[in-house]
C-alpha positions in Angstrom: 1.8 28.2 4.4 -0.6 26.2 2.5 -3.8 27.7 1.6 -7.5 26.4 0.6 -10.6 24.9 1.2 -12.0 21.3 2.4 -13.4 19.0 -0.5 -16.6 18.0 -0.6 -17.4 15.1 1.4 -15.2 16.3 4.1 -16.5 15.3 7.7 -17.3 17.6 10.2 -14.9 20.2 11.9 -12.1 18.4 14.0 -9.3 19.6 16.0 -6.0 19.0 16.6 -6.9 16.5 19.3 -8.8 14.3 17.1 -6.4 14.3 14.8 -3.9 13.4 17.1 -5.8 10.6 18.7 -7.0 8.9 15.4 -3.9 8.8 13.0 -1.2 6.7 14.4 1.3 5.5 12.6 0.4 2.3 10.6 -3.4 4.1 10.2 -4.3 3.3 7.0 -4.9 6.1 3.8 -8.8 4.1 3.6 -9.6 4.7 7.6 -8.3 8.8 7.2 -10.5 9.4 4.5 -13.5 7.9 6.1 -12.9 10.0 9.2 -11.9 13.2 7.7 -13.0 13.0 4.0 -10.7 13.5 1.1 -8.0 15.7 1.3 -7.4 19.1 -0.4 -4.4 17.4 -2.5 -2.7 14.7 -2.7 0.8 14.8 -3.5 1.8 10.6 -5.3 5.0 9.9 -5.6 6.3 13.5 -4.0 9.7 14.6 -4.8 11.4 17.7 -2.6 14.4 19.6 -4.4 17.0 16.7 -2.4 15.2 14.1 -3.6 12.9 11.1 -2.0 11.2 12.4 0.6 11.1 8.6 2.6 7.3 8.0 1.5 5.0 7.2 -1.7 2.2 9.7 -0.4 1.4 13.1 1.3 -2.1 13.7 1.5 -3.0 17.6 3.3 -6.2 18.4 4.6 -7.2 22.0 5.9 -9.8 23.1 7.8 -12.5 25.1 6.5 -11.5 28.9 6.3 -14.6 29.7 8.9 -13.1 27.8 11.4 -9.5 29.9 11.1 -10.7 32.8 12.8 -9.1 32.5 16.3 -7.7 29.3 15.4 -3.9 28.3 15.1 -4.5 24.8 13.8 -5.3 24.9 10.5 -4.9 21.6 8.9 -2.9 18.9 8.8 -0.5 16.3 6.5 -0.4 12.5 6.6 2.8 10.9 5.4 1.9 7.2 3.4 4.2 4.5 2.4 1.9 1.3 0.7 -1.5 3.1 2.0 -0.4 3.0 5.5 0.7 6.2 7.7 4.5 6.8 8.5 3.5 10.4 10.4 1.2 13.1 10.7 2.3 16.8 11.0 -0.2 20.3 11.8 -0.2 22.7 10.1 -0.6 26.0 12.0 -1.4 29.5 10.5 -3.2 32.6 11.8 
């Protein structure tokens, strides 16, 4: 489970549903940061223990800690080949 806080410049709250409806795939990296402000990391070039993981790009964004209370969503991942979104996944935590 991935753990920390917005950046600065980070919109306001949004939910799963936003998300959902606003990041298709073919969204570009440009458009997601406008919407939800930069993300906590940003993971170029990632590599996973097997090897390529299919994209150039994860960016992960998580909710303020405030908002976690009774919450399951928590934040989110955007998967980027050339600036453009492949998939998006939720992350989920208590």
């Amino acid at each position: 489970m991935l753990y920390g806080c917005s950046r600065p410049g980070a919109r306001r709250a949004y939910t799963e549903e936003d998300v959902r409806s606003f990041i298709k795939p073919g969204t570009s990296r440009d458009a997601i940061i406008a919407r939800f402000g930069q993300p906590v990391s940003d993971d170029k070039d990632p590599k996973f223990e097997g090897g390529y993981t299919g994209v150039d790009e994860i960016m992960f964004y998580l909710l303020p800690p405030q908002t976690w209370r009774n919450a399951r969503f928590v934040g989110f991942q955007v998967r980027l080949e050339h600036d453009k979104t492949v998939e998006w996944m939720p992350s989920y935590g208590k």
